[in-house]
C-alpha positions as CSV (number, residue, x, y, z in Angstrom):
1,X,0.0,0.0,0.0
2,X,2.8,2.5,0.9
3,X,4.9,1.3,-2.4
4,X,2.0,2.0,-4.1
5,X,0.8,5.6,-2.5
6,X,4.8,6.6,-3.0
7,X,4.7,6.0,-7.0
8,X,1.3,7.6,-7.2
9,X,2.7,10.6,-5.2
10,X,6.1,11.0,-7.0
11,X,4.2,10.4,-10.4
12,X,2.0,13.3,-10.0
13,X,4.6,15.1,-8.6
14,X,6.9,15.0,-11.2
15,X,4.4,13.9,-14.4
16,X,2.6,17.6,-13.9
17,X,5.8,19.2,-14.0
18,X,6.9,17.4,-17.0
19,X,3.8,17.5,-19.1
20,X,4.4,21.7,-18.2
21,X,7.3,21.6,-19.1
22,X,7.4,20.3,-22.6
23,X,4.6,22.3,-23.6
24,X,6.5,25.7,-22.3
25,X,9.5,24.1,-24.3
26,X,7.1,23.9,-27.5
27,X,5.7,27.4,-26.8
28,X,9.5,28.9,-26.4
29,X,10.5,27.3,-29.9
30,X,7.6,28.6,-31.8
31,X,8.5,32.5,-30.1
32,X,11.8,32.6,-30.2
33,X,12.5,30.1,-33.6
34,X,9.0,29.8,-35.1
35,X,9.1,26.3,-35.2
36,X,5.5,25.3,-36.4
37,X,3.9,22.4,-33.5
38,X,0.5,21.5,-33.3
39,X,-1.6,20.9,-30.2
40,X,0.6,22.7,-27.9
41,X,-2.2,24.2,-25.5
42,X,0.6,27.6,-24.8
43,X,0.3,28.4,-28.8
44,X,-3.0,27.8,-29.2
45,X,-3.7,30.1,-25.9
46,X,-1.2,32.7,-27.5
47,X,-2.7,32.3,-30.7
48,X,-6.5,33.0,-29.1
49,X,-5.6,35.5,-27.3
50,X,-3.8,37.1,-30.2
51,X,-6.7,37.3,-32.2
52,X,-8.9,38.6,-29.4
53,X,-5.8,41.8,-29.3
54,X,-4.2,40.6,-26.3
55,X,-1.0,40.5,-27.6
56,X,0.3,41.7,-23.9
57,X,-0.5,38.6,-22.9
58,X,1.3,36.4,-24.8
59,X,4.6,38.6,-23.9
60,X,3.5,37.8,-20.2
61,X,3.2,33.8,-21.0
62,X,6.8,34.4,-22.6
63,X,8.2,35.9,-20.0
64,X,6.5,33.0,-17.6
65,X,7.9,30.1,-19.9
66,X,11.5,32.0,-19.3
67,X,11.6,32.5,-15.6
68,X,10.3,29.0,-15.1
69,X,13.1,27.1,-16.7
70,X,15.8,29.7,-15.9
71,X,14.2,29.7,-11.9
72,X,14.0,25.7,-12.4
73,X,18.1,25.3,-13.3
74,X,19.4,27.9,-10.7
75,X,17.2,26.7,-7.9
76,X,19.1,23.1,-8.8
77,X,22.3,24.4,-9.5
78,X,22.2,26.2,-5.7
79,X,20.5,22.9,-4.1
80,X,23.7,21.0,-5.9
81,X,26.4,23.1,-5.0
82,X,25.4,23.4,-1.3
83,X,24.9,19.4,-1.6
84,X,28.8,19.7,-2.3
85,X,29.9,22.3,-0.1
86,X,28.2,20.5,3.0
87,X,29.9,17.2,1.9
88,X,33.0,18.9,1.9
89,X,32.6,19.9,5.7
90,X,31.3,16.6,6.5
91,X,34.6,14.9,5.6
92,X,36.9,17.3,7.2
93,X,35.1,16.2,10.6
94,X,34.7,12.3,9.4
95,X,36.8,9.7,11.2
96,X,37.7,7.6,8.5
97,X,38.5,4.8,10.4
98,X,34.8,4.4,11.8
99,X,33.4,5.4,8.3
100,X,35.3,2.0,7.0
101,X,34.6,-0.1,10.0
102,X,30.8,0.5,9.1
103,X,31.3,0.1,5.2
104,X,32.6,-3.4,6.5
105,X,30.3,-4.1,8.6
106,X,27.2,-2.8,6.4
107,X,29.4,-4.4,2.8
108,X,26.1,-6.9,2.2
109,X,23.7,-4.2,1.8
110,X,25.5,-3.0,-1.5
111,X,28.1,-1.3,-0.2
112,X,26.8,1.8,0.9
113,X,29.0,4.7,1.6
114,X,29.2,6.1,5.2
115,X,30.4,9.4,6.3
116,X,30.9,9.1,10.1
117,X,31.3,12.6,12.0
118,X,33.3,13.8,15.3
119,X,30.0,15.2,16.4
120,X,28.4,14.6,20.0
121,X,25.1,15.3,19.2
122,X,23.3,12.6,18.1
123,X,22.7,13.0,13.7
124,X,21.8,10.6,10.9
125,X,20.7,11.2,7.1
126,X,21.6,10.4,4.0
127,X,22.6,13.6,1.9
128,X,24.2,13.6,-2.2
129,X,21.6,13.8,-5.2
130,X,24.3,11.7,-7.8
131,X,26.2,9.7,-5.2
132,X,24.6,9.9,-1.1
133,X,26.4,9.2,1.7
134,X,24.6,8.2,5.1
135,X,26.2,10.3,7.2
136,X,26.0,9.3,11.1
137,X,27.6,11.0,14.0
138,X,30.0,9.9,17.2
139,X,27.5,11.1,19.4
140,X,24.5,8.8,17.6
141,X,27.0,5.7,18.3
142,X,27.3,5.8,21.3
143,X,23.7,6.5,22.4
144,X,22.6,3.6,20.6
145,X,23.2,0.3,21.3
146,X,23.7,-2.6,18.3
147,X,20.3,-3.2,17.5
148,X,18.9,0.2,17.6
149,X,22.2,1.2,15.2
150,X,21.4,-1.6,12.8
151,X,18.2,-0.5,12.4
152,X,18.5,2.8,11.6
153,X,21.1,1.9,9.4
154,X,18.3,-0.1,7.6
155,X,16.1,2.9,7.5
156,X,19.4,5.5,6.0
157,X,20.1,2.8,3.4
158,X,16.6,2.8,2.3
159,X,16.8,6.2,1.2
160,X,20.3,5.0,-0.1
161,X,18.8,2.6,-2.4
162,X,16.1,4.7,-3.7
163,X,17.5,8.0,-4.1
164,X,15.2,9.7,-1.9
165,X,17.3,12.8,-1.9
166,X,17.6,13.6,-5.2
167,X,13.7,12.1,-5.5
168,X,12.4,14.7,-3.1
169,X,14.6,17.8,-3.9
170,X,12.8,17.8,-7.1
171,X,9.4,17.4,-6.3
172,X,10.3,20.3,-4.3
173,X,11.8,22.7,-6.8
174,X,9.0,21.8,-9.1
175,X,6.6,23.0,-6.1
176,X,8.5,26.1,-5.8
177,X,8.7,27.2,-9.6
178,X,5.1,26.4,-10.2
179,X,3.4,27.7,-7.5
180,X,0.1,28.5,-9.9
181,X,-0.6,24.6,-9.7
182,X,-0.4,24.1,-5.9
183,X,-1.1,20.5,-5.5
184,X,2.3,20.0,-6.2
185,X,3.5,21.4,-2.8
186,X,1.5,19.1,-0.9
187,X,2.2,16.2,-3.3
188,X,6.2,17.1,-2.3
189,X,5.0,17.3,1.4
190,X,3.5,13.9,1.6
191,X,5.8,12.1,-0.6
192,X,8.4,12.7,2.4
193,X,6.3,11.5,4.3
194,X,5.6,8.1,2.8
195,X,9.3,7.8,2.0
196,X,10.1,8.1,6.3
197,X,7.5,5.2,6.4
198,X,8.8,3.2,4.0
199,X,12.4,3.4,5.5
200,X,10.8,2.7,8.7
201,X,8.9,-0.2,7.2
202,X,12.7,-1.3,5.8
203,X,14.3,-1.2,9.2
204,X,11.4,-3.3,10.6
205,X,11.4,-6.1,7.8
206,X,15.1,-6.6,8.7
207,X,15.3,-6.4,12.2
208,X,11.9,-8.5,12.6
209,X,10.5,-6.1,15.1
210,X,9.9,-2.2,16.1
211,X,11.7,-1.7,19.0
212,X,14.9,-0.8,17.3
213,X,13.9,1.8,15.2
214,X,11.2,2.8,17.6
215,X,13.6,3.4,20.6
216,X,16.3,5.0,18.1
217,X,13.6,7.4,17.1
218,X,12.5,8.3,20.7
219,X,16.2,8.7,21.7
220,X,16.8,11.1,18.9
221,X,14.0,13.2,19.7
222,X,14.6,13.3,23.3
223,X,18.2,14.7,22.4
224,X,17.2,16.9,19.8
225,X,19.8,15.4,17.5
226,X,19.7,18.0,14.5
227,X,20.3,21.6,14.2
228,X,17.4,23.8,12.5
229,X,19.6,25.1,9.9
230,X,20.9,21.5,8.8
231,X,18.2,21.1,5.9
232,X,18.5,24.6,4.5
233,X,21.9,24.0,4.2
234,X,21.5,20.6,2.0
235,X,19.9,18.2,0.1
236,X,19.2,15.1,2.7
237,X,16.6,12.3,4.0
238,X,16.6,12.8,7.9
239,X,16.5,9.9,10.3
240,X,14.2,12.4,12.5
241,X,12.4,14.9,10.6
242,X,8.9,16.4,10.1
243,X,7.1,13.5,9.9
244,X,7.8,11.9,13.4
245,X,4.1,12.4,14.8
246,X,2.7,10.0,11.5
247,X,5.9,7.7,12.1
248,X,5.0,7.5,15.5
249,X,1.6,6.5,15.6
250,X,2.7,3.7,12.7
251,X,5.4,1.8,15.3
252,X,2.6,2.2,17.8
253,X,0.2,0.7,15.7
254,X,1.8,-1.2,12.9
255,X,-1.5,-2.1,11.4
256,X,-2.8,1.5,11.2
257,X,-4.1,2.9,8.2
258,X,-2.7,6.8,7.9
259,X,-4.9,8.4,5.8
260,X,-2.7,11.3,3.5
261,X,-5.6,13.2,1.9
262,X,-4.5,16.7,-0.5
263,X,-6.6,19.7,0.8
264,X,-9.4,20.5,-1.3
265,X,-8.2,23.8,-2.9
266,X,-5.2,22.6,-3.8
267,X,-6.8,20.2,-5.8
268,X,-9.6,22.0,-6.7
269,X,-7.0,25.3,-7.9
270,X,-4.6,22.9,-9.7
271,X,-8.0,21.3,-11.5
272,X,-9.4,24.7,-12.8
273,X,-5.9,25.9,-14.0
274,X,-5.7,22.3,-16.4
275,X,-9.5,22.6,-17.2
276,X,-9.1,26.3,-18.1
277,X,-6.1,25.5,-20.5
278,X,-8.2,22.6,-21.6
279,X,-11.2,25.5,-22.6
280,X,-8.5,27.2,-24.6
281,X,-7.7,24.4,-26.7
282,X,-11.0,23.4,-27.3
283,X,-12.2,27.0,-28.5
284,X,-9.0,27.0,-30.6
285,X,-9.6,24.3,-32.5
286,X,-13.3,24.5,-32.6
């Protein structure tokens, strides 16, 4: 069920997007080269609008084509090279020797790459949108005992696997660039969301119980393991994020059904602005 609400999330998150973004890409080709495509719902709105005299408008759907996909590659570019920037300080406090020792330990699970930090409060996540790292700290180590480490390992080399990182950062740059269709930004809110579950549900497959990554969870809270300024500085999947209250009441009750519903107006908002693109097309061609 949670495999299954996670693809339906990230496709809608990132299909809408798409499907936008090829027919801005069509629309800028026409306007700036005059290639001639049909069916392209931007052209035919230009095109309307044009013969109606609103020629201002199409100069201001121009100008939206343009800041979208120049907004879209800078927001990435900045989200990349603070990705590599915090990596950087992440290995001038690693202690190699422990980063290894895990990579030994952990070599069955595909060989995941550790980054293990002289820190004594207690931090886990995996960060990198090409290659991630899960990067725990000294103090995490210590606090936990084996199977409460081995399971949040589990849940760190979920995201791993699956890329969450790179998955979620742009569902959420979408979100931000297109803020006229905003069921995106809860689509990008609740994707996190089911990705912390599934990691969760990872953890508990392999260990064969909740307690380790239920206790690991309460420790970190208890300890407030991660700075506030930690995910404006980077691209990562936290071990204890925003979604602890729904993660919570999951280990409680495995069997739970956590109901993810999109507000109304969000859906209703992103509905009229496709159904009103749709009107275009049809009055176009009619």
């Amino acid at each position: 069920m949670w495999k299954t609400r996670s693809k339906l999330l990230f496709t809608v998150g990132f299909g809408i997007p798409l499907l936008v973004f090829m027919q801005m890409f069509m629309y800028a080709m026409y306007k700036i080269f005059g290639w001639d495509i049909p069916f392209n719902l931007l052209w035919l709105c230009n095109h309307w609008m044009s013969r109606l005299g609103w020629l201002s408008v199409g100069h201001f759907l121009l100008a939206l084509v343009l800041l979208t996909f120049a907004g879209t590659g800078w927001l990435l570019t900045v989200r990349m090279m603070k990705t590599r920037a915090a990596i950087r300080k992440l290995r001038s406090m690693e202690i190699r020797a422990l980063s290894r020792e895990l990579e030994s330990t952990y070599h069955d699970l595909g060989q995941p790459s550790f980054i293990v930090v002289d820190k004594p409060s207690p931090v886990a996540f995996t960060i990198g949108l090409w290659r991630p790292y899960i990067v725990l700290s000294t103090g995490l180590l210590d606090m936990l005992d084996a199977e409460e480490e081995v399971a949040v390992v589990y849940h760190e080399v979920h995201h791993l696997w699956h890329r969450d990182p790179l998955k979620t950062t742009l569902l959420s740059v979408f979100a931000i660039m297109m803020p006229y269709i905003p069921v995106l930004k809860h689509t990008s809110k609740q994707y996190h969301i089911v990705r912390e579950i599934l990691a969760d549900n990872e953890a508990i497959e392999r260990t064969g119980n909740v307690a380790g990554i239920g206790s690991a969870l309460l420790k970190l809270l208890r300890a407030c393991p991660e700075p506030r300024g930690a995910k404006e500085l980077t691209v990562q999947s936290s071990f204890a994020d925003t979604s602890v209250n729904v993660r919570i009441s999951r280990l409680l009750d495995p069997e739970q059904d956590v109901t993810l519903r999109l507000p109304r107006y969000a859906v209703l908002m992103s509905a009229t602005v496709f159904l009103l693109l749709s009107i275009l097309f049809v009055w176009s061609i009619g």
